[in-house]
N, CA, C and O atoms as a GROMACS GRO file, in nm:
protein
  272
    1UNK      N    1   0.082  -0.120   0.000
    1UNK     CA    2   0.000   0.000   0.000
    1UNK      C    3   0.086   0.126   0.000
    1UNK      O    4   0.043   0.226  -0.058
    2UNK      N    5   0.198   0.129   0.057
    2UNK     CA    6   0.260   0.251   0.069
    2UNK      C    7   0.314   0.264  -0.071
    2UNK      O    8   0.300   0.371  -0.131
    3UNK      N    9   0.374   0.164  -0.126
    3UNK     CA   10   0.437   0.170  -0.250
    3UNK      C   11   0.346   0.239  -0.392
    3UNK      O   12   0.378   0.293  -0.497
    4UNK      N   13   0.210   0.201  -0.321
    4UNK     CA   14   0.100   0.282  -0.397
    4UNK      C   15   0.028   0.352  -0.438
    4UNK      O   16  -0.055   0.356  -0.528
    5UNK      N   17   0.094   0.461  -0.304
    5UNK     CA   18  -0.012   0.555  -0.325
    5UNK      C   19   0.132   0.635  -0.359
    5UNK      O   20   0.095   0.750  -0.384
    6UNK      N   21   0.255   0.630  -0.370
    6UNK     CA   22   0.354   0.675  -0.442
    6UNK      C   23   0.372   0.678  -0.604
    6UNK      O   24   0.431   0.758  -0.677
    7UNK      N   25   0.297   0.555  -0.632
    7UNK     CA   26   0.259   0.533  -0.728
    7UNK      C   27   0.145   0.602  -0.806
    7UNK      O   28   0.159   0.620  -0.928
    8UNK      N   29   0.035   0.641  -0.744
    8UNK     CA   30  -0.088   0.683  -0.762
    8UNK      C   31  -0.044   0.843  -0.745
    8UNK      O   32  -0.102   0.933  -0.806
    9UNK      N   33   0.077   0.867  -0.644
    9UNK     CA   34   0.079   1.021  -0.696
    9UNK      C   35   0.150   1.099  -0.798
    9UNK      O   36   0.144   1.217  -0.830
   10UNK      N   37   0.242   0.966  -0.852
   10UNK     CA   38   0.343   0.993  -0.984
   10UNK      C   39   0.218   0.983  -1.060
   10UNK      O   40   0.191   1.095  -1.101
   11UNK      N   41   0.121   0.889  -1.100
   11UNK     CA   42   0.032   0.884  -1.222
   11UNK      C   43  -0.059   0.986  -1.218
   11UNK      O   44  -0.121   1.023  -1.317
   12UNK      N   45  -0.072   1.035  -1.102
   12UNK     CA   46  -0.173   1.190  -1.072
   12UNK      C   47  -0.138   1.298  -1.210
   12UNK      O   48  -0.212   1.395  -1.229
   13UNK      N   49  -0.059   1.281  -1.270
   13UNK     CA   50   0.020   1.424  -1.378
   13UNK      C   51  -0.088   1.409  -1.446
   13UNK      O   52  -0.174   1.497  -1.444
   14UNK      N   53  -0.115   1.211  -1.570
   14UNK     CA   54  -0.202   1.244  -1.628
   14UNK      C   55  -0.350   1.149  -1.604
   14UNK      O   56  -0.440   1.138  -1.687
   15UNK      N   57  -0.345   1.084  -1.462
   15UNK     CA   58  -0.502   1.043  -1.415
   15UNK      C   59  -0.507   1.120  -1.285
   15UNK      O   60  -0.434   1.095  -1.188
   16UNK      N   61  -0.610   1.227  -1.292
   16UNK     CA   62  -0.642   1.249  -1.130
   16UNK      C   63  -0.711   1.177  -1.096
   16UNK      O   64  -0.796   1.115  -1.160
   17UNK      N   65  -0.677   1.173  -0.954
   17UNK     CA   66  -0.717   1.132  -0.819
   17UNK      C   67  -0.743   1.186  -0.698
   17UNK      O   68  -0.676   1.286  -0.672
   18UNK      N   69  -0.859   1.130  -0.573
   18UNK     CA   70  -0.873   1.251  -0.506
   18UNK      C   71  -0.793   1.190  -0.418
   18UNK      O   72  -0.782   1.243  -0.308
   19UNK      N   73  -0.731   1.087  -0.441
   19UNK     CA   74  -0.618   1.023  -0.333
   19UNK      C   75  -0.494   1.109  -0.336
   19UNK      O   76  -0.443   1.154  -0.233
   20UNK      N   77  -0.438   1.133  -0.476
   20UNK     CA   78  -0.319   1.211  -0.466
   20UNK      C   79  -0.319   1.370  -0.480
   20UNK      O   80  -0.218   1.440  -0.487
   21UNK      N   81  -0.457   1.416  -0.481
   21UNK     CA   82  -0.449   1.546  -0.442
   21UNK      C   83  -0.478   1.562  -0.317
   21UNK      O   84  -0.465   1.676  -0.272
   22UNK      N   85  -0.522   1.463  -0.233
   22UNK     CA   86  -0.508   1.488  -0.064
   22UNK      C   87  -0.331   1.437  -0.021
   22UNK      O   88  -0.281   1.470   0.086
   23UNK      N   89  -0.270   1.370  -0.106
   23UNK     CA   90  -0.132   1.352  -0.032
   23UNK      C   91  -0.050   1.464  -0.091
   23UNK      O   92   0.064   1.464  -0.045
   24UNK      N   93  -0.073   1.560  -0.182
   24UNK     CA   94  -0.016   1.661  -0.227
   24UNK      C   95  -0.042   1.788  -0.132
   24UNK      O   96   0.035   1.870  -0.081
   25UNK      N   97  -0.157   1.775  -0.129
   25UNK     CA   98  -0.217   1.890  -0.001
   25UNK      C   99  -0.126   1.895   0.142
   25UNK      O  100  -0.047   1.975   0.192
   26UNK      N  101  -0.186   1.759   0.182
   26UNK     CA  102  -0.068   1.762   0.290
   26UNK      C  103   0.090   1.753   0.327
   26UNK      O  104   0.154   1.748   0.433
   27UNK      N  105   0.123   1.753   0.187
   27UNK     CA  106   0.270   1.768   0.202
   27UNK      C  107   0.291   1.918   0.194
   27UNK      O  108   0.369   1.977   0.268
   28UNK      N  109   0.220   1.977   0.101
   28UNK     CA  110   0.255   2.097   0.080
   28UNK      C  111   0.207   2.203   0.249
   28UNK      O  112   0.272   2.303   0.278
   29UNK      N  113   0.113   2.166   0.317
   29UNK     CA  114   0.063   2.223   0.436
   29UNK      C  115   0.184   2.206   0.575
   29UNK      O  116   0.195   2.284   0.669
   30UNK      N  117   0.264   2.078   0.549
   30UNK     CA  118   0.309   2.056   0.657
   30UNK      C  119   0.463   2.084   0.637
   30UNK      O  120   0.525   2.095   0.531
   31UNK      N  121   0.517   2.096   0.791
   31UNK     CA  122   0.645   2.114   0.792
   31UNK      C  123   0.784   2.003   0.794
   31UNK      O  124   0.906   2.013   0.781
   32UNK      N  125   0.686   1.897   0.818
   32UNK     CA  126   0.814   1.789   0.842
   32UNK      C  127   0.820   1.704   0.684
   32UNK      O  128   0.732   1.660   0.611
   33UNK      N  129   1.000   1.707   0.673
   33UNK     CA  130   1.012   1.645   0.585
   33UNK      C  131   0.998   1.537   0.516
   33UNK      O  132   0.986   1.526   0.394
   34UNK      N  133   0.998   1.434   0.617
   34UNK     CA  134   0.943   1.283   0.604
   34UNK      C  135   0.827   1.259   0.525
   34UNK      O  136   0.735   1.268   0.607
   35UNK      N  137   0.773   1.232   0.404
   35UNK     CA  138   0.663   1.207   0.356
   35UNK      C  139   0.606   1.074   0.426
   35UNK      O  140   0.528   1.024   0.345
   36UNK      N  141   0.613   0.995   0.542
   36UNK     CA  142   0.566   0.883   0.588
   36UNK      C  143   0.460   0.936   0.615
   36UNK      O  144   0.367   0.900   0.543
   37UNK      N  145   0.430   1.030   0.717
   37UNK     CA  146   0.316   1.063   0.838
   37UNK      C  147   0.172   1.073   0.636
   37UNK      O  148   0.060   1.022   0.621
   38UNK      N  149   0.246   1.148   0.548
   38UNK     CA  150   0.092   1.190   0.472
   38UNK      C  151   0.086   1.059   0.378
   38UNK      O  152  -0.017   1.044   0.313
   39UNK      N  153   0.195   0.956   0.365
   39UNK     CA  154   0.164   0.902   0.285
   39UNK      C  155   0.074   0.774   0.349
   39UNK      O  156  -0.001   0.702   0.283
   40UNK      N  157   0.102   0.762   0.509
   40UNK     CA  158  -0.019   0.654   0.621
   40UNK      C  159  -0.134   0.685   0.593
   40UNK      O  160  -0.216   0.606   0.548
   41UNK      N  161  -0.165   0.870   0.629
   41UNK     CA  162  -0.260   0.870   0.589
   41UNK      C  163  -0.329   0.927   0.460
   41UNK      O  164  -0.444   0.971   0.465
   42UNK      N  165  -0.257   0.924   0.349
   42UNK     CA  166  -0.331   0.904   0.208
   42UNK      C  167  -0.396   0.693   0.228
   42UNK      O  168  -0.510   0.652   0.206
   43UNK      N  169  -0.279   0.612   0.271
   43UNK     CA  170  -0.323   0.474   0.272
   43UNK      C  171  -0.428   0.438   0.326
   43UNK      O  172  -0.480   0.332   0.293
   44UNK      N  173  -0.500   0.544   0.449
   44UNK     CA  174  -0.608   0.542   0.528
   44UNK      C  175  -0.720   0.582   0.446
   44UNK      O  176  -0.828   0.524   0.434
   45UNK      N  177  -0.673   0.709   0.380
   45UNK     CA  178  -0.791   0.724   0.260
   45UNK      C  179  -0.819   0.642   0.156
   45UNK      O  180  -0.934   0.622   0.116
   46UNK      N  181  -0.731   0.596   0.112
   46UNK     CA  182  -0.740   0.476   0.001
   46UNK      C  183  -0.840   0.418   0.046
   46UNK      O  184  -0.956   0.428   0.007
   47UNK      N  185  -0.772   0.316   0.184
   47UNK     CA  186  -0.845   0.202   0.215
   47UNK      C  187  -1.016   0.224   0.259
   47UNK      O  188  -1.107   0.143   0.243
   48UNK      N  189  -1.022   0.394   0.332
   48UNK     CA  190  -1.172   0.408   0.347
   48UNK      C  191  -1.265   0.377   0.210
   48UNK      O  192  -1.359   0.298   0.208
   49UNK      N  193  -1.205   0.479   0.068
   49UNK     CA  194  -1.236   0.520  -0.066
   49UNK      C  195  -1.286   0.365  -0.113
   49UNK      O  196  -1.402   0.360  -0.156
   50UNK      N  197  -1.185   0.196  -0.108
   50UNK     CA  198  -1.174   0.123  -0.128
   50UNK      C  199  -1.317   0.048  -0.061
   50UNK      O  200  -1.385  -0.032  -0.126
   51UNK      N  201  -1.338   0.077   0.038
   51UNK     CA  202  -1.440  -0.009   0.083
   51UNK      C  203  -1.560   0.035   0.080
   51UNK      O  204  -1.652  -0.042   0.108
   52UNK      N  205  -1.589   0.190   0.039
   52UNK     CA  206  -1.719   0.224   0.022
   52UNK      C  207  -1.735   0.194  -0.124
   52UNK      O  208  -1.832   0.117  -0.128
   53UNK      N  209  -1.700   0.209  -0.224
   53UNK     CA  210  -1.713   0.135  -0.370
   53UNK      C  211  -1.741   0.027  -0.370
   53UNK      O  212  -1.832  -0.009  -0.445
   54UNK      N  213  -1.664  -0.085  -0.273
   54UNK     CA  214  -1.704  -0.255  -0.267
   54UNK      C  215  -1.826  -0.209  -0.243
   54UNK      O  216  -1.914  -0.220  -0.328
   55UNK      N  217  -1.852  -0.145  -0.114
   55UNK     CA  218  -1.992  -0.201  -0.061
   55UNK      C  219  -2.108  -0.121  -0.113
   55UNK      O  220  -2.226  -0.137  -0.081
   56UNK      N  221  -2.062  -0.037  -0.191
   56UNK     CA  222  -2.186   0.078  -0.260
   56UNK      C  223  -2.196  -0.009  -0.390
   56UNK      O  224  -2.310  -0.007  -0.438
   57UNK      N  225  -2.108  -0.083  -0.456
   57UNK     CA  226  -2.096  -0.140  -0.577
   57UNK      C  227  -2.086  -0.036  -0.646
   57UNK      O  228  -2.144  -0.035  -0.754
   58UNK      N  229  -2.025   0.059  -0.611
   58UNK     CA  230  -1.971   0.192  -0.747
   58UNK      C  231  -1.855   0.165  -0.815
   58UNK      O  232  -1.772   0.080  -0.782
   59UNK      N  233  -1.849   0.266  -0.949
   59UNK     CA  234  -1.706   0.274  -0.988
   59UNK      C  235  -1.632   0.400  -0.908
   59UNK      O  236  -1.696   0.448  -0.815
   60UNK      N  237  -1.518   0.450  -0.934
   60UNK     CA  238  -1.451   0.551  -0.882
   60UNK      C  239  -1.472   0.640  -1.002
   60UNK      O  240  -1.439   0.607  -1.116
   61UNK      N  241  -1.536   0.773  -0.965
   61UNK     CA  242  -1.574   0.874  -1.068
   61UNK      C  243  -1.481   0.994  -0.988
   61UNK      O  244  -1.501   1.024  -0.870
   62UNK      N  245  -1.366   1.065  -1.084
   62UNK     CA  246  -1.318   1.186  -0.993
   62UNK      C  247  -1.340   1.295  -0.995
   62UNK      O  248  -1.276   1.376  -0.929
   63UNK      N  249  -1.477   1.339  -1.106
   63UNK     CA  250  -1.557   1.438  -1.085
   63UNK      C  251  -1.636   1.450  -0.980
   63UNK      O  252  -1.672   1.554  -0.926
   64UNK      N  253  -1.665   1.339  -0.951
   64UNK     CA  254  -1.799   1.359  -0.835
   64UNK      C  255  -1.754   1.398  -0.666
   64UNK      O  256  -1.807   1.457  -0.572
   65UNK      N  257  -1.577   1.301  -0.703
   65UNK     CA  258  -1.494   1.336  -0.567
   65UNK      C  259  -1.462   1.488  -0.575
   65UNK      O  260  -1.403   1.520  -0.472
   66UNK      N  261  -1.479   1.589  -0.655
   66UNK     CA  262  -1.410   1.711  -0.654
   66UNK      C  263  -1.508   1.837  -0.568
   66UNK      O  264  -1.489   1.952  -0.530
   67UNK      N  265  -1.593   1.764  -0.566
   67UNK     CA  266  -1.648   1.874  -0.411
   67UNK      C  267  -1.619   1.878  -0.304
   67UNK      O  268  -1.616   1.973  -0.226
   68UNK      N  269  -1.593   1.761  -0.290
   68UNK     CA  270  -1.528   1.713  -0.145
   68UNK      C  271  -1.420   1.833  -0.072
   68UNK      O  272  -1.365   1.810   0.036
   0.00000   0.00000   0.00000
């Protein structure tokens, strides 16, 4: 998972995501250098994002995430 959402924020250039514009946010907001603390919790968002789609039976649409 960690390896992924590293992944998911390199492919952010040409697929957005509202995963890697919340781990962009918080890097850019915070002061410590370590990207661990935003990239746990981008993995926390994933995994929430991940289980309401199983259980809603949705696809992932990233217009609809952009109000958020």
């Amino acid at each position: 998972l960690f390896k992924c959402i590293h992944n998911i924020a390199s492919a952010s250039h040409t697929n957005p995501c509202h995963i890697a514009d919340f781990y962009e946010k918080r890097k850019r907001q915070s002061q410590v250098t370590s990207t661990k603390p935003h990239t746990i919790a981008s993995i926390h968002r994933l995994i929430r994002t991940m289980y309401y789609l199983i259980t809603h039976n949705k696809l992932y649409d990233y217009t609809s995430t952009q109000n958020r």
